[in-house]
N, C-alpha and C positions, 0 to 999 in steps of 0.2 A: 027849654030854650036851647036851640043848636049853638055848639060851640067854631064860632067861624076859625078859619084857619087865614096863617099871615099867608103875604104873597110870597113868601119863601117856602112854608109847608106844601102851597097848592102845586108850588112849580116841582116841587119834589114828589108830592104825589103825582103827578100829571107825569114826570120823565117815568118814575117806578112803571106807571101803567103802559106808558109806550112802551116797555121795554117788554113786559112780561104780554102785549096782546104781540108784541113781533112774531111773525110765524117762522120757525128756523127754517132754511131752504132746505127740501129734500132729493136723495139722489139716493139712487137704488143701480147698485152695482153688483153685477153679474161675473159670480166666481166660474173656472172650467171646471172645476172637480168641488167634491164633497169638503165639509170642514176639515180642516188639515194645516200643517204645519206650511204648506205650501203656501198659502193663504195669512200666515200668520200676520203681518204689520195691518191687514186688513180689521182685523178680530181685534189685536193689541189698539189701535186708534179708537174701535169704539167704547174696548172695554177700559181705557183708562180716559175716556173723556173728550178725548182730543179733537173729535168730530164736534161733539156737542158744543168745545170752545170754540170754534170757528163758526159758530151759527148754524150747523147742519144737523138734518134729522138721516142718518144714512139707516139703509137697508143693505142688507151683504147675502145678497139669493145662492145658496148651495146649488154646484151643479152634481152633474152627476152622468151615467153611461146613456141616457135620454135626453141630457139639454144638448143643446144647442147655442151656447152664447151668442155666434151669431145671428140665428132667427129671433134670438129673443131680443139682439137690440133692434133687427129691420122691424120688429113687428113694435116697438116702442115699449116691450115691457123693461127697458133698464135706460138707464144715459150712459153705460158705461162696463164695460165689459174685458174679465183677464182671457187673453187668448194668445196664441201661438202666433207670431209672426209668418211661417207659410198658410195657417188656414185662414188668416185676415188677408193676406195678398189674393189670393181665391179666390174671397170671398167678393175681394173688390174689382175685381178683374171679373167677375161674373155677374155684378151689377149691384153689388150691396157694397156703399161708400166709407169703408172703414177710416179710420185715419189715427195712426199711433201718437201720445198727445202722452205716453212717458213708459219708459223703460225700467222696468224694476231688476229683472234678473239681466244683467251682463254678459254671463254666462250659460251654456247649454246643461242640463243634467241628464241628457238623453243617450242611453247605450244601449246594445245589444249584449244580452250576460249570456253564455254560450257553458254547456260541461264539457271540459275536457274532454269524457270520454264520448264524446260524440263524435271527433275526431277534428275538432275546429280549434286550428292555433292560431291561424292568421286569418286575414280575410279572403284569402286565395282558396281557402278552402269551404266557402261557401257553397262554391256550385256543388250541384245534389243535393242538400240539407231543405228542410225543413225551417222555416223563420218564422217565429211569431212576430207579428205586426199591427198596431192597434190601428185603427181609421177611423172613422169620425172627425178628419181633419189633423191626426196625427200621424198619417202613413208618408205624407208629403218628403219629409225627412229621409226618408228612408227608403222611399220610390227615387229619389236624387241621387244618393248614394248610390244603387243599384246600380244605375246610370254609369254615374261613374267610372265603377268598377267593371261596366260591360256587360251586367250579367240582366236577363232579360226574366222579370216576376212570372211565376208561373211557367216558365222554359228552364232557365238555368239554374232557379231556388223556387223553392215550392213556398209559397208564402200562406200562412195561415193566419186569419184573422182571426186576431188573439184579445179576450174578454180582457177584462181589467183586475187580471190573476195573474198567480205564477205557474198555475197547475200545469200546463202545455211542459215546461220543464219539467217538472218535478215526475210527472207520468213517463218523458220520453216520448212526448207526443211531437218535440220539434228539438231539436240542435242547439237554439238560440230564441231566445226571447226578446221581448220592447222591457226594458226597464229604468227607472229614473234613481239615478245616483241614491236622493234622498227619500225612498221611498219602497219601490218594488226589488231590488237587486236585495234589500234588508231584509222582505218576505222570504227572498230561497234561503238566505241566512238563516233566519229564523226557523225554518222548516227543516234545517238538519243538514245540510248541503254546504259542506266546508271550504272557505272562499278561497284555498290552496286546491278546490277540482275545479271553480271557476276561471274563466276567462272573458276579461268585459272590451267592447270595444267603444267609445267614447266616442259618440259624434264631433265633437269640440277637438278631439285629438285625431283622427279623419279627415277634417276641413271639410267635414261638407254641415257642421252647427250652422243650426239659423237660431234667431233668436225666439226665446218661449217667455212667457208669462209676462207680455206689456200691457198696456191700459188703451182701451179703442174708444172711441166716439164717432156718431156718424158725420161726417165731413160736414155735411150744411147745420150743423148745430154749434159751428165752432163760429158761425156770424152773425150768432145770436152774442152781445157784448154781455146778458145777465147771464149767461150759460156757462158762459167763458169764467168769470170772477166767481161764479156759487164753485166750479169745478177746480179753480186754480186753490180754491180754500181746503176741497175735497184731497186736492194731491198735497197740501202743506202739511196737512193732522196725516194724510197715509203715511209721508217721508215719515214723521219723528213716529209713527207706531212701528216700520218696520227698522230704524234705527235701535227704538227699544228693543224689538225682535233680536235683532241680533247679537248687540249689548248682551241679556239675558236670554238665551235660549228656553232657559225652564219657567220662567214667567209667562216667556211668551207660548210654551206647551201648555201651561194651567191655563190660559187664557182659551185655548184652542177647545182644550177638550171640553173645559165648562162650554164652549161655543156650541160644540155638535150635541142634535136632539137625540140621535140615534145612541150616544154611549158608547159606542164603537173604538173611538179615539182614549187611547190609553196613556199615560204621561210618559213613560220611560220610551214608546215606541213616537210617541209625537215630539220628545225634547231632542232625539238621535237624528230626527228628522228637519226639526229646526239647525242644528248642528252643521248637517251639508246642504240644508237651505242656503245659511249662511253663505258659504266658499261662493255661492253663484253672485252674490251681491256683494262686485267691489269695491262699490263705492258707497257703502254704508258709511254713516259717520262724516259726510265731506257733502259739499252744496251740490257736488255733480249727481247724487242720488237719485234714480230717475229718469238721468236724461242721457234722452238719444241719439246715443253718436253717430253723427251722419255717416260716418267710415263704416262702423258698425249694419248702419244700414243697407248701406249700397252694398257690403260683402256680403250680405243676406240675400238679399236681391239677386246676384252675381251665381250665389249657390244654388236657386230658384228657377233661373231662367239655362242653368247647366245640365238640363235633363234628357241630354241627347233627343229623341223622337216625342218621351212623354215629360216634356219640361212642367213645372209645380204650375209656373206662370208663363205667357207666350211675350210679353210684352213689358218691358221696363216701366215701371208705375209712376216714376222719376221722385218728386219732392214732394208731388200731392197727397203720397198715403204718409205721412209723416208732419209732424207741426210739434213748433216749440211756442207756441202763444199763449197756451195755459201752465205751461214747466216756466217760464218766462215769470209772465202772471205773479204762479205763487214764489217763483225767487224771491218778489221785489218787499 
């Protein structure tokens, strides 16, 4: 004989089941680079839960010297993608509709580490030299500057298209290298090269810093209203994982390295790394985390379309490559 159940038990079984057939929303988001501290609130969100509390099934796609973040969201393999604010201007200006929808790093961590005895103290002394330069959407940066400063790629600096090494240093194959504060400037450290013969020059300290490592979506997917809310929940679990990032540097290193399949990632070299991660994101800890300051903006902008002959961008993008609807969203 079945034992029937009260109408209290059924409604309790019946909510249990709705709950457990819910499908969690999914969103698969497109890193620039490989696992890395650079990355970390990303990794820290899923590894301590935070996604899965907000209903979400996230995916975090490693990039690497071959992806492509932006082809890979035109072509719809992500909703979401970290990329550099000049190669998303670009990108959009070329006919692929990016639109910045939050701001993680505040700050630039992009410089030029140059040896002393190359004979480079300031930046006046560039012409003639030799520059490593990365590209793939991060030469933007640094084709600006040039600008700037008057001196013409390939005429008045020999620029050399530099792998995602330090070796161009360290051989004397260039003058000056691409390096990011919290990352490759620590490689020629590491390799012996004592940072009383270095000399670095700071985009950010320059004024010609654009901003790096925001969060894109394609424009017409931000008038989808379920797009909007699955993504505002996406950027409320990323804030409190890269807040814990910050907080804890070395959690959020174990967190990193357990992330990468390769093993590559080592804790003392990924917690150093979290460390001046950190300094870029100032507004950890505080509700403005994430968002993007329209001032911010327009002086990105401002540095992009400053390229003398070969400007990054031709054309002011004005308010449409930017939106606060999903930073908004998840404040509420």
């Amino acid at each position: 004989m079945k034992k029937m159940l009260t109408p209290l038990a059924t409604l309790a079984a019946a909510a249990m089941f709705a709950t457990g057939a819910q499908a969690a929303d999914k969103i698969t988001v497109q890193m620039k680079w490989v696992p890395q501290a650079q990355f970390a609130g990303y990794y820290v969100a899923a590894a301590k839960g935070y996604y899965k509390a907000e209903g979400l099934e996230v995916t975090i796609k490693p990039g690497g010297p071959d992806v492509s973040p932006v082809q890979v969201l035109a072509g719809n393999q992500a909703d979401a993608i970290v990329n550099w604010m000049p190669d998303a201007l670009a990108a959009r200006e070329a006919g692929v509709p990016l639109v910045n929808i939050a701001q993680i790093f505040d700050k630039s961590g992009l410089m030029l580490t140059c040896k002393k005895s190359s004979g480079v103290a300031t930046s006046k002394d560039f012409k003639g030299k030799t520059l490593g330069v990365w590209f793939g959407g991060n030469e933007y940066p640094f084709l600006n500057w040039m600008a700037k400063l008057g001196l013409k790629p390939d005429v008045d600096v020999k620029v050399l298209k530099q792998g995602f090494n330090v070796d161009p240093l360290l051989q004397n194959q260039a003058a000056c290298i691409s390096t990011m504060i919290y990352n490759e400037y620590w490689q020629v450290v590491d390799a012996g090269v004592k940072e009383s013969d270095l000399v670095t020059f700071f985009y950010e300290k320059e004024g010609v810093a654009s901003l790096e490592d925001g969060l894109y979506v394609l424009e017409g997917k931000l008038k989808d209203k379920a797009f909007v809310a699955k993504m505002a929940k996406f950027l409320k679990a990323t804030f409190k994982g890269w807040n814990d990032a910050v907080k804890n540097p070395e959690e959020a290193a174990k967190i990193v390295v357990a992330a990468d399949p390769s093993g590559s990632a080592t804790l003392p070299v990924q917690k150093r790394q979290m460390e001046n991660v950190a300094k870029l994101i100032s507004n950890a800890g505080t509700p403005k985390i994430g968002y993007l300051d329209p001032a911010a903006y327009a002086r990105t902008v401002k540095v992009l379309l400053a390229g003398g002959s070969s400007p990054v961008i031709k054309k002011d993008p004005g308010a449409a490559a930017m939106s606060h609807v999903v930073f908004d969203a998840a404040s509420k």
